[in-house]
N, C-alpha and C positions, 0 to 999 in steps of 0.2 A: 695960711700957706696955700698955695695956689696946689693943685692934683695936674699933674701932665697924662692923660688920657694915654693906654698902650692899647693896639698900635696908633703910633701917630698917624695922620692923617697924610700929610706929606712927608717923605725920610729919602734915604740914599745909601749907599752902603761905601764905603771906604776902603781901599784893600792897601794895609801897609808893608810892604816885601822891599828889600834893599833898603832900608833907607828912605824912600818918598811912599808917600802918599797919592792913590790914585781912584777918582772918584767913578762908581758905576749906578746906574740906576736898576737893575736888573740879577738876582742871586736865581741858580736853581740849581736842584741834586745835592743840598749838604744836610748827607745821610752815612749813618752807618748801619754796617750790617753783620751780626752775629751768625758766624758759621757754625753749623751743627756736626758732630762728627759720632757716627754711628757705631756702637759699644756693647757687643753679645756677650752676655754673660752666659757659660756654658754651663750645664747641671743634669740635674733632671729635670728642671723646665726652666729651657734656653728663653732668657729675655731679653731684647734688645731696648738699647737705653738711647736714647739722643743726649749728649753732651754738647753744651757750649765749649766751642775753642775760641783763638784768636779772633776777634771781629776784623773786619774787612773793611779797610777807610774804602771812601768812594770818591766820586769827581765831583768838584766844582766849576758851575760854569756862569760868570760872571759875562753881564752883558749892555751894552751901550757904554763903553767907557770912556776916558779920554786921558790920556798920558802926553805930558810934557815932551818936545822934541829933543832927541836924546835921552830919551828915560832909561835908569836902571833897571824898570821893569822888560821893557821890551829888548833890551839888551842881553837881561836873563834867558827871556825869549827864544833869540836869537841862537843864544850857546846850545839850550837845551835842543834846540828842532835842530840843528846841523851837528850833530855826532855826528861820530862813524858808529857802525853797528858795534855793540860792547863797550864802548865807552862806556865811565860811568856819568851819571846825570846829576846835575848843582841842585840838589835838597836844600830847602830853607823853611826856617818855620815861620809863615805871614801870618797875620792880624786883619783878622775880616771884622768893620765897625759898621754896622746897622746906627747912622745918625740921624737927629731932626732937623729940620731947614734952618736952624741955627747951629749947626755945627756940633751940638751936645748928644756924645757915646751915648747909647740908650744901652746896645748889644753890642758884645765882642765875643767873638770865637778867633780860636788860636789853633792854626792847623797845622800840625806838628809833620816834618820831612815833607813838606808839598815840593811840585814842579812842574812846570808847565809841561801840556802832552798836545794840546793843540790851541792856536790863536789866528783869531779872522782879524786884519786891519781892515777898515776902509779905505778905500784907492780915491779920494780928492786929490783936483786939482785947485785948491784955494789956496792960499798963503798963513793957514792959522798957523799959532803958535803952536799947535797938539798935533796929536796922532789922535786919531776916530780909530776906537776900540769896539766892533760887532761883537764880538764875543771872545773869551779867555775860557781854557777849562782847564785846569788843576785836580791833580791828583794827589792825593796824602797818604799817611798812615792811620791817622786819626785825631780825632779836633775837641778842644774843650772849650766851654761857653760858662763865658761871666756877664753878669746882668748887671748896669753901671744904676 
């Protein structure tokens, strides 16, 4: 049985949201972070406690991408950056897939109420089929990772 060597050498990451599939070369910032919430216990000798509360999802910001013309990604996009103030914002929960140059899940995380907060296109004048994705950044609640 052949050993598939982690990390692969060459990979990509996949972000599956609506429905399609859209390829990126580029992940940073998928982190969380445990908030501390400070707890004096009063007596005769007052001690203060640091407790974990709620952790604090963080951003994702995906980069070099390329989406389909008319993509449901960038459509979400769209909705989310053009509220009005207080609107509320389209949460969905995507599937970020770390693959190898053949296509095969290695990594999947699943990022639970994401939504888009800010996305760069690139402005070509070529006739490709895609939209050029600089960068996406997403925001969640919080994401779980399964190892394929």
């Amino acid at each position: 049985m052949k050993q598939t060597s982690y990390p692969p050498s060459e990979f990509y990451f996949e972000l599956s949201a609506n429905g399609e599939q859209t390829p990126f070369l580029k992940v940073e910032g998928m982190s969380t972070e445990v908030a501390l919430e400070d707890s004096l216990k009063e007596g005769e000798n007052p001690f203060k406690y640091r407790l974990p509360s709620m952790p604090k999802g963080g951003k994702l910001i995906l980069k070099n991408g390329r989406a389909k013309k008319g993509s449901k990604l960038m459509k979400w996009c769209a909705a989310n950056m053009n509220k009005e103030a207080g609107s509320p914002v389209n949460r969905s929960n995507v599937t970020l897939h770390l693959k190898d140059t053949r296509g095969k899940s290695l990594v999947e995380w699943t990022l639970h109420n994401a939504y888009p907060v800010n996305n760069h296109v690139a402005t070509r004048r070529s006739r490709a089929k895609g939209v050029a994705i600089k960068d996406l950044e997403l925001a969640f609640s919080f994401f779980t990772v399964s190892r394929k």
